[in-house]
C-alpha positions, 0 to 999 in steps of 0.5 A, a space after each residue: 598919760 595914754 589915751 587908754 591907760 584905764 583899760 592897760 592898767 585893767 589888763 594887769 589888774 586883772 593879771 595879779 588878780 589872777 595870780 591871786 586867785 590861783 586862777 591859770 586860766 583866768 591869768 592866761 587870758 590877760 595874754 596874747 596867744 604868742 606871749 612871754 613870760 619871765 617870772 620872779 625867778 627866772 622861770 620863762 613862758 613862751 606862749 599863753 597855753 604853756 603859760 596856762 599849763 605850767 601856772 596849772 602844775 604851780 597852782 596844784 602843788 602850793 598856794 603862793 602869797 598873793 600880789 599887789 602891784 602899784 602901777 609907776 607909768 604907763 606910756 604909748 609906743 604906738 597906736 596899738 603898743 604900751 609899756 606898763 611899768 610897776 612895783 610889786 610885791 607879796 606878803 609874807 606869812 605874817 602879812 608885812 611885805 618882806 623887801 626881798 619879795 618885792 619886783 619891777 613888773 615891766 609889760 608890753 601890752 599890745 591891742 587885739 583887735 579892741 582889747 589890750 593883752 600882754 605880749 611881754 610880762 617881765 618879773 625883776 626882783 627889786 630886792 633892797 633896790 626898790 623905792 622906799 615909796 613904793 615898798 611903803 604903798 605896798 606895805 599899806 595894802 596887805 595891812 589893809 
């Protein structure tokens, strides 16, 4: 376990929350200025304000599901460098979690100054590959 895995967990907690809340901003400032970001699809971010402003234009034309993420690990790469390694998933509009929804959500967080801040977020689609276990933790949270 890292010696501040609360507080890395916190950061991506409040990254899907921000996702969540079809909040640009609010997800934007979980990142590092000079941060990527690979999405569900593909789609790539280079730095927190173009993150921001294409999140903005997302928000603007549809409400997408929420996520919910169960963290599988979170290791040191360093004094001031962890990886974070989790399932996530989104509902569909029945409120089930549909299989070909579910990624592998890897992110490298990095310290600035005191505070953790993604440097890297990875979205791999985990389509029919992801753990039972872990499509069922899932599965729980958008039934409860």
């Amino acid at each position: 376990m890292h010696p501040e895995d609360a507080e890395i967990r916190a950061v991506y907690a409040e990254y899907l929350a921000g996702w969540n809340a079809h909040s640009a901003a609010r997800q934007a400032a979980t990142l590092a200025d000079d941060a990527d970001v690979v999405g569900f699809d593909g789609t790539q971010h280079h730095g927190r304000l173009q993150f921001a402003a294409d999140l903005r234009r997302i928000f603007a034309d549809h409400a997408p599901p929420p996520y919910a993420g169960t963290v599988r690990s979170v290791r040191a790469m360093g004094e001031e460098t962890a990886v974070l390694t989790a399932i996530a998933g989104m509902p569909a509009p029945d409120g089930t979690l549909h299989p070909d929804l579910v990624a592998v959500h890897t992110v490298v967080l990095v310290k600035d100054g005191r505070r953790w801040k993604i440097g890297v977020f990875a979205a791999t689609p985990a389509l029919r590959s992801a753990p039972a276990d872990a499509v069922a933790v899932l599965a729980a949270e958008f039934a409860g």
